[in-house]
C-alpha angles and dihedrals in degrees: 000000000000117000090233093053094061104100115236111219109167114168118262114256125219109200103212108216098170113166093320087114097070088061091045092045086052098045093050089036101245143131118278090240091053099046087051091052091053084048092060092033088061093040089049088045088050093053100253121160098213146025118209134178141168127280110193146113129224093242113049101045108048135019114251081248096060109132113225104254092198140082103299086184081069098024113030102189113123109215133032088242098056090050092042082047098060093048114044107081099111113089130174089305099056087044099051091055091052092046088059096042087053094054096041087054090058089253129118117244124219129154117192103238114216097182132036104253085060098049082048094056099033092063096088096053124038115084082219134356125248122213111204115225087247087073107051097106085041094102105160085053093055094044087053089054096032086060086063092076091227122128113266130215112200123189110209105202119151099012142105125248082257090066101042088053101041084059097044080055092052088052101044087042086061093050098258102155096178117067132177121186122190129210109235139171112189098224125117111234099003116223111239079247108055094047099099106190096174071084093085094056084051094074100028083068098039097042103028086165095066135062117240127204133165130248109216131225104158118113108250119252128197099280102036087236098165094051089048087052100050083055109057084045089067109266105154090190131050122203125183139149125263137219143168091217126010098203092067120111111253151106094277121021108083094064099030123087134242130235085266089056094048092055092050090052086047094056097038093056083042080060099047087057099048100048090044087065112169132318093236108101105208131130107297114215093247087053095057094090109039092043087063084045110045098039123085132256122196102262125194118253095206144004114287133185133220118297093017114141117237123239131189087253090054095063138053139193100239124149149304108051100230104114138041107343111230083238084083094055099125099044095052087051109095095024128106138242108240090203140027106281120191122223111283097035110154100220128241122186091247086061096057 
């Protein structure tokens, strides 16, 4: 089997931007456009499939009340209102212009949209829709975006098998034939531990018509480990936040990748694929050689004349495997040599 006719597969990653941009374009002193642009140029540059951010205003997705459900060691808000405040100035303009950069870049285009003027305007402009774990229960609101006849990724974080699978009804009953659900678990960041990726067997047996991914919110470490493992498990997308500098303050950064982060995961899963190979066992090309090699032939124990029968005593496996394999014992023994044939011969049928 030829190296270029192994067929690479790696999943397709989705870089989540989110609303990281706005920190970025504040620390370098930029606009938050600008700073979102950079975002998709280093993503593109990475070899991501996808940029995604966050469609949402502070008023429509949380009461002022809310309590911050994070880290507030990373993150130090207080309340869900105040972070979603800071962070919701881009509208269907900015986005638009992001959906076309993306694409120009090469790259798909998708927002998760937590309210339903932005699943309205955003219609027009995400290559597929992403529902956030948060709205899972929120059935009125997937019917709404399910009726659009786009695909929908899901995440499924915090929530129980009945509810993955009330809201999987809600999309195929729309008419939604192409379903993504993403392994999540609504933690920030998520301890190694706690990540659970049996998970993703887990739907992949109870929803064998959909494809499952996994959502990540563990903080990355040197080797990428969790993503290469979601993978091998079976996770055909890849989502993970995204950020320029993980040492900014900030919501997200402390558990999203860099660009850095983003190529290792991408190799890695380049690796996975190569080294999977196929699940046909045959002889692979690089095999031809040491197999004849490194099997055994049957070899003469002694020196033998012409005419001599041949006995079991009189023969030996011994490598390479050039000659008669041992698998034909029975059938040498009886016969004849036709010449002289010194000690150590490996036999060949013209020779018996």
């Amino acid at each position: 089997m030829n190296e270029e006719n192994i067929k690479m597969n790696r999943p397709y990653v989705i870089a989540e931007m989110g609303v990281n941009f706005y920190d970025t374009a504040k620390a370098l002193n930029v606009s938050a456009l600008e700073a979102a642009k950079m975002y998709i140029d280093a993503a593109s540059e990475a070899g991501v499939d996808c940029a995604k951010f966050q469609s949402y205003k502070a008023g429509t997705i949380v009461s002022k009340n809310s309590p911050a459900y994070w880290d507030t060691t990373k993150e130090p808000t207080k309340t869900q209102y105040e972070l979603f405040l800071k962070h919701d100035h881009f509208g269907e303009a900015e986005y638009r212009e992001l959906c076309d950069y993306a694409h120009s870049k090469g790259m798909q285009f998708t927002s998760t949209p937590f309210d339903y003027a932005s699943a309205d305007y955003l219609e027009s402009m995400v290559d597929f829709y992403k529902v956030s774990s948060s709205d899972l229960s929120n059935l009125p609101f997937i019917r709404h975006i399910a009726k659009k006849g786009k695909p929908v990724y899901m995440s499924v974080g915090a929530a129980y098998i009945s509810e993955v699978d009330e809201a999987v009804r809600i999309l195929v009953e729309e008419g939604c034939e192409d379903i993504v659900l993403f392994h999540c678990v609504l933690s920030y960041p998520t301890d190694p531990k706690d990540a659970n990726l049996e998970i993703i067997s887990t739907l992949k047996k109870v929803f064998p018509q959909v494809r499952v991914g996994f959502s990540d919110h563990v903080a990355p470490d040197d080797t990428m480990m969790t993503l290469a493992v979601a993978y091998m498990l079976g996770a055909e997308v890849i989502e993970k936040h995204f950020t320029l500098d993980k040492t900014l303050s900030g919501n997200d950064h402390y558990h999203a990748g860099d660009p850095e982060d983003f190529k290792k995961a991408i190799a890695n899963f380049k690796w996975i694929d190569m080294v999977k190979g196929r699940p046909e066992k045959t002889v692979l090309d690089c095999e031809f050689v040491p197999r004849k090699e490194a099997r055994r032939s049957l070899v003469l124990t002694r020196d033998m004349k012409a005419g001599e029968m041949l006995k079991a005593e009189d023969m030996m496996p011994k490598r390479p495997g050039t000659g008669i394999s041992p698998q034909y014992t029975d059938i040498v023994i009886g016969r004849v040599v036709k010449c002289d044939l010194p000690e150590d011969t490996i036999l060949t049928w013209d020779m018996v």
